[in-house]
Chimera marker file (.cmm) of the C-alpha trace (Angstrom):
<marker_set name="trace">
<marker id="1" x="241.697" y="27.758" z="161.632" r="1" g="1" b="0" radius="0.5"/>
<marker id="2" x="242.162" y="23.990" z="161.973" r="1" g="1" b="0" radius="0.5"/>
<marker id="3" x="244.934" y="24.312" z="164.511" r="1" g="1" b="0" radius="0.5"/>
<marker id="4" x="243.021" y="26.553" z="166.433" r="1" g="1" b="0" radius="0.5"/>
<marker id="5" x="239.704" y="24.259" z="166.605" r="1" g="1" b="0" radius="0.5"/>
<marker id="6" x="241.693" y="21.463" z="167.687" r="1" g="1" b="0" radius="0.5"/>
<marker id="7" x="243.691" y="23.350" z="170.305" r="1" g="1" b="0" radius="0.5"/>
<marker id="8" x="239.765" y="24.498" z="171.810" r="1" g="1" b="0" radius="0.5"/>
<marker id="9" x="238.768" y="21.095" z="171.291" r="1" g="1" b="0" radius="0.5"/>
<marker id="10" x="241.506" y="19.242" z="173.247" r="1" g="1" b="0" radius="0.5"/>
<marker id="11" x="241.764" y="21.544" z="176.131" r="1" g="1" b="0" radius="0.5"/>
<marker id="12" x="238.098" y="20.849" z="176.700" r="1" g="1" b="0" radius="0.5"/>
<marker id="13" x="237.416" y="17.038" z="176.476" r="1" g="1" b="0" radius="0.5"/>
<marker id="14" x="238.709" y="13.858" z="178.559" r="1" g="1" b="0" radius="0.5"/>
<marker id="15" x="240.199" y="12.164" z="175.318" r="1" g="1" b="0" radius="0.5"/>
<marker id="16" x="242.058" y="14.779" z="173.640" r="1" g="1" b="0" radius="0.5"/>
<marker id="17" x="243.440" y="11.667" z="171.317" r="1" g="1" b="0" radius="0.5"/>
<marker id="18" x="240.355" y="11.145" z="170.103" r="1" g="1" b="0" radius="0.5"/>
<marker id="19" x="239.818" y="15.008" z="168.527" r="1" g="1" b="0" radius="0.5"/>
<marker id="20" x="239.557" y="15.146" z="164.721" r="1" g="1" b="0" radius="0.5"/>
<marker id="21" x="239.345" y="17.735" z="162.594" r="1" g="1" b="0" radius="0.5"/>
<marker id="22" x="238.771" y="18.732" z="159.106" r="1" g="1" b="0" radius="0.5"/>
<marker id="23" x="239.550" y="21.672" z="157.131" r="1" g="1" b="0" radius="0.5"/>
<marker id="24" x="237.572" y="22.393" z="153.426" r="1" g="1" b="0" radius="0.5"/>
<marker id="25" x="238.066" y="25.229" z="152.064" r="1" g="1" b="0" radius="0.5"/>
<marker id="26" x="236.102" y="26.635" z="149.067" r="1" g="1" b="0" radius="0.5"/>
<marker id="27" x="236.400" y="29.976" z="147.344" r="1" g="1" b="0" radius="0.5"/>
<marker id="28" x="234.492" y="31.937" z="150.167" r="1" g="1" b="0" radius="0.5"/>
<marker id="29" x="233.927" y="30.017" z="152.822" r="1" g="1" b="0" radius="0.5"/>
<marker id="30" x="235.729" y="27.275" z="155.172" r="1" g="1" b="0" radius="0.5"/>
<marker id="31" x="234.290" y="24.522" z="156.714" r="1" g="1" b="0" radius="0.5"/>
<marker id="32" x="235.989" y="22.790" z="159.684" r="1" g="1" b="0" radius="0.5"/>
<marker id="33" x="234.267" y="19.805" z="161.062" r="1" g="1" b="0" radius="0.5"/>
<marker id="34" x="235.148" y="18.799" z="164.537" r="1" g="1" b="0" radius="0.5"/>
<marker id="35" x="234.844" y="14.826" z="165.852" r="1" g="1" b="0" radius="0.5"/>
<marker id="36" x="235.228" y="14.024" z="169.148" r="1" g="1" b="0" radius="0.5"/>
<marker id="37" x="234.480" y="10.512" z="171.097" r="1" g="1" b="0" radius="0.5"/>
<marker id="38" x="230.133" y="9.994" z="171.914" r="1" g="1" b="0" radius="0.5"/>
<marker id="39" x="231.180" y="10.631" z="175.742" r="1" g="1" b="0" radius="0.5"/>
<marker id="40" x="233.267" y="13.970" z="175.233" r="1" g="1" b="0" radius="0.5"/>
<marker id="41" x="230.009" y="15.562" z="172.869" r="1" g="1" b="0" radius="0.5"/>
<marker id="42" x="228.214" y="17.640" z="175.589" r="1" g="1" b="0" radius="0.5"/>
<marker id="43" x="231.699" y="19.361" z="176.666" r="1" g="1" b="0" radius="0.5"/>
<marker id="44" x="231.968" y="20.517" z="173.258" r="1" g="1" b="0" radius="0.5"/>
<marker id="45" x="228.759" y="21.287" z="172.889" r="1" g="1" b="0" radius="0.5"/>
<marker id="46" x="227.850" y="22.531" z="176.452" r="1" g="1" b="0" radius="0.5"/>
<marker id="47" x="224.574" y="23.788" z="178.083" r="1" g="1" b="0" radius="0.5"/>
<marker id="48" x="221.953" y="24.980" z="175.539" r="1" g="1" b="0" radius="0.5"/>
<marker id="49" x="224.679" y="25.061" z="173.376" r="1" g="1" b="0" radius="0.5"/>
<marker id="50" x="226.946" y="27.838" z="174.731" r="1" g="1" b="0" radius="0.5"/>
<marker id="51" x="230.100" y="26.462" z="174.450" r="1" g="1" b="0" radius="0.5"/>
<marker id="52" x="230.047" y="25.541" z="170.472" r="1" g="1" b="0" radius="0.5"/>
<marker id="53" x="228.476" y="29.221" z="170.196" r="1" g="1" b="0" radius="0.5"/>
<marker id="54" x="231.393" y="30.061" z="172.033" r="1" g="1" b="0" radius="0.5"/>
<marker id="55" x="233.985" y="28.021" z="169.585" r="1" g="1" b="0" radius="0.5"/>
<marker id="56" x="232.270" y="29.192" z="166.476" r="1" g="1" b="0" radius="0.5"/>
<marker id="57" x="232.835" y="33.041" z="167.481" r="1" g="1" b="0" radius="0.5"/>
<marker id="58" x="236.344" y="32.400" z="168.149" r="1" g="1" b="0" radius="0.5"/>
<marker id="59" x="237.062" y="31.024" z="164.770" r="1" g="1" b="0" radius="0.5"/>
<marker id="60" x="234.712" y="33.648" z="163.052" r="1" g="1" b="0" radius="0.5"/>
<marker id="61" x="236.935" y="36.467" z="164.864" r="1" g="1" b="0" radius="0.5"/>
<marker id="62" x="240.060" y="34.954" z="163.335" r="1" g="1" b="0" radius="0.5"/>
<marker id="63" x="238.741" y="34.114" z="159.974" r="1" g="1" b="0" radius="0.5"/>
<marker id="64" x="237.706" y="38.313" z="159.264" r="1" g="1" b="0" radius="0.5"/>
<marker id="65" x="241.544" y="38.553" z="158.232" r="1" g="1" b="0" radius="0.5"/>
<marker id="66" x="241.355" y="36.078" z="155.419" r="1" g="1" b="0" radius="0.5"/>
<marker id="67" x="237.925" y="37.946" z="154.359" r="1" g="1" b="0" radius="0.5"/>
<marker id="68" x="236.246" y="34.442" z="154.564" r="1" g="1" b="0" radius="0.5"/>
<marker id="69" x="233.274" y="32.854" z="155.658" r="1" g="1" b="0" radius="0.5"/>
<marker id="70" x="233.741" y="30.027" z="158.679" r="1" g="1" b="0" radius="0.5"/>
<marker id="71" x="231.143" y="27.441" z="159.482" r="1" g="1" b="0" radius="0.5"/>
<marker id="72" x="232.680" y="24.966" z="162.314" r="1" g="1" b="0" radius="0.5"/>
<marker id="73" x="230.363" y="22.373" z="162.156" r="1" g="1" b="0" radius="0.5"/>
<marker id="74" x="230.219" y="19.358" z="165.182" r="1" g="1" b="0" radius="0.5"/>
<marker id="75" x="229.938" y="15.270" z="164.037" r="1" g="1" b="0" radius="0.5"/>
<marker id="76" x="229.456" y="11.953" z="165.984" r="1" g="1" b="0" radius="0.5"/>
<link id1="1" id2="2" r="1" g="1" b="0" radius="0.2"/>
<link id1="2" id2="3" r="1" g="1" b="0" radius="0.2"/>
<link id1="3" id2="4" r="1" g="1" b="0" radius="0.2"/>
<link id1="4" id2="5" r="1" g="1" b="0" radius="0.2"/>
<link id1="5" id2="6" r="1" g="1" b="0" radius="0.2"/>
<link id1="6" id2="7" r="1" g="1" b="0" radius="0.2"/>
<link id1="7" id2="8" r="1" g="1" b="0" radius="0.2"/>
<link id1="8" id2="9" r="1" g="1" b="0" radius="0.2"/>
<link id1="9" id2="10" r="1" g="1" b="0" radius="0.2"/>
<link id1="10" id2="11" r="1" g="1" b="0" radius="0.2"/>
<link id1="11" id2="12" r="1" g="1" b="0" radius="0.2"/>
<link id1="12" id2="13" r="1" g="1" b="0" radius="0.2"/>
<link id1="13" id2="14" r="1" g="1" b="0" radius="0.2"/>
<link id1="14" id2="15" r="1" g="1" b="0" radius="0.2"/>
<link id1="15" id2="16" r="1" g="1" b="0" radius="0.2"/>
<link id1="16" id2="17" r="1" g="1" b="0" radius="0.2"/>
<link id1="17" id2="18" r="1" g="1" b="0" radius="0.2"/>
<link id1="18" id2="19" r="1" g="1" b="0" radius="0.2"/>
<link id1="19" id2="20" r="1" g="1" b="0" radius="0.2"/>
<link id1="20" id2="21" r="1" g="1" b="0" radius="0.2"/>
<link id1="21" id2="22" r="1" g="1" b="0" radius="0.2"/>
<link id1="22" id2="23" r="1" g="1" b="0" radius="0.2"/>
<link id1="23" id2="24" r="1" g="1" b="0" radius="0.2"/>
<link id1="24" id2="25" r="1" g="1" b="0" radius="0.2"/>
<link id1="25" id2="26" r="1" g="1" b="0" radius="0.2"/>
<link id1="26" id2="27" r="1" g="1" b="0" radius="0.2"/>
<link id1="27" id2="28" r="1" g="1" b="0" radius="0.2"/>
<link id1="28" id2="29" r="1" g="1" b="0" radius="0.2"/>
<link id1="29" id2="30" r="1" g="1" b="0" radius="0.2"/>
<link id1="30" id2="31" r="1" g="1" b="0" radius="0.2"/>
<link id1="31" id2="32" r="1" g="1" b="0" radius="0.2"/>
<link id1="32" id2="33" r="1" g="1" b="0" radius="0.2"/>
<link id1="33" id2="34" r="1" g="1" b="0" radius="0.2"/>
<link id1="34" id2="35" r="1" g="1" b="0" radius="0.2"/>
<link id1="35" id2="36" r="1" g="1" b="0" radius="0.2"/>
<link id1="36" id2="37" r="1" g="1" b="0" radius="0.2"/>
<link id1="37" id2="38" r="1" g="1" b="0" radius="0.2"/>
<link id1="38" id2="39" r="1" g="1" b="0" radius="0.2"/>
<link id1="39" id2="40" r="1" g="1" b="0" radius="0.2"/>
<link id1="40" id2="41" r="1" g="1" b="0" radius="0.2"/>
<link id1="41" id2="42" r="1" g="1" b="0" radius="0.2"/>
<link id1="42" id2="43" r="1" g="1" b="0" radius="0.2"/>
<link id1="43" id2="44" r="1" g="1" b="0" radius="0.2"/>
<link id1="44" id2="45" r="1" g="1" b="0" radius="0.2"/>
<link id1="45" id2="46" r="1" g="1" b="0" radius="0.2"/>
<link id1="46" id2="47" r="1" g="1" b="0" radius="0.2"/>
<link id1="47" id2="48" r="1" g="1" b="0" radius="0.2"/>
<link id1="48" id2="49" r="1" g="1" b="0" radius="0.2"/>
<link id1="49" id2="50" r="1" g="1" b="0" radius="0.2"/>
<link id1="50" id2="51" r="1" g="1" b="0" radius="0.2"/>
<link id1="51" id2="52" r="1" g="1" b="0" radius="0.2"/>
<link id1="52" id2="53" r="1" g="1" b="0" radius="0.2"/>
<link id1="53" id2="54" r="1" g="1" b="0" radius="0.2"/>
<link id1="54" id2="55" r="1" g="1" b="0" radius="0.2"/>
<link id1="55" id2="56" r="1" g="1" b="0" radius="0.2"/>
<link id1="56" id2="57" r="1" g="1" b="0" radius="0.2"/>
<link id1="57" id2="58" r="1" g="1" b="0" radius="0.2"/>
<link id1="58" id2="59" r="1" g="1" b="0" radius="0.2"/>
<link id1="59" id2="60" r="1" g="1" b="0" radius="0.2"/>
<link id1="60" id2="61" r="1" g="1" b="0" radius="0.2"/>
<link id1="61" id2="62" r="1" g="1" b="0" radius="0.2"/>
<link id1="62" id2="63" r="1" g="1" b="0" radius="0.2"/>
<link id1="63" id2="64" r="1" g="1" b="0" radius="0.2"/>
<link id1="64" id2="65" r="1" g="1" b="0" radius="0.2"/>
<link id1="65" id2="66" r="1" g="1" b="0" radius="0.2"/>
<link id1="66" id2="67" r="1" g="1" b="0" radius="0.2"/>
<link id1="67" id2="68" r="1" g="1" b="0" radius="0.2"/>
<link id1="68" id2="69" r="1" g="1" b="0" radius="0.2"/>
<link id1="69" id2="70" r="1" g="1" b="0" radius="0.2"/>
<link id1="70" id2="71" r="1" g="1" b="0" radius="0.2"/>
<link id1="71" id2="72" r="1" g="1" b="0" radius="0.2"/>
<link id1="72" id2="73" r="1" g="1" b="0" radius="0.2"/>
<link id1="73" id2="74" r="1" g="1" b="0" radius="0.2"/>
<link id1="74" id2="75" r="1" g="1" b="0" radius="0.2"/>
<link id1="75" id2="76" r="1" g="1" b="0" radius="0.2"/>
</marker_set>
């Protein structure tokens, strides 16, 4: 899930370098927390928030394998 946030993450903003992301898993649920630079926030986030919409059904469509619950959360 990690790899696959940052890959989504990269392609999208003007620092790619700057993309960090972390992966904690409990016994249910994952949580991946994605960091990017101040300026590259609103092309992660997008308009009205489509785009992390967008990235969290992604990752929700892979995680249904592992029978786990995904929460992608995004920090400054």
């Amino acid at each position: 899930m990690k790899e696959l946030v940052e890959l989504i993450a990269r392609a999208l903003v003007d620092n790619p370098e700057s993309v960090e992301v972390n992966q904690v898993e409990g016994e249910q649920s994952i949580i991946i927390e994605l960091k990017v630079a101040p300026d590259d926030m609103g092309k992660v986030i997008g308009k009205q928030g489509r785009i992390a919409k967008a990235i969290r059904t992604i990752v929700k469509a892979a995680a249904t394998r592992d029978s786990k619950r995904v929460v992608v959360e995004i920090i400054e």
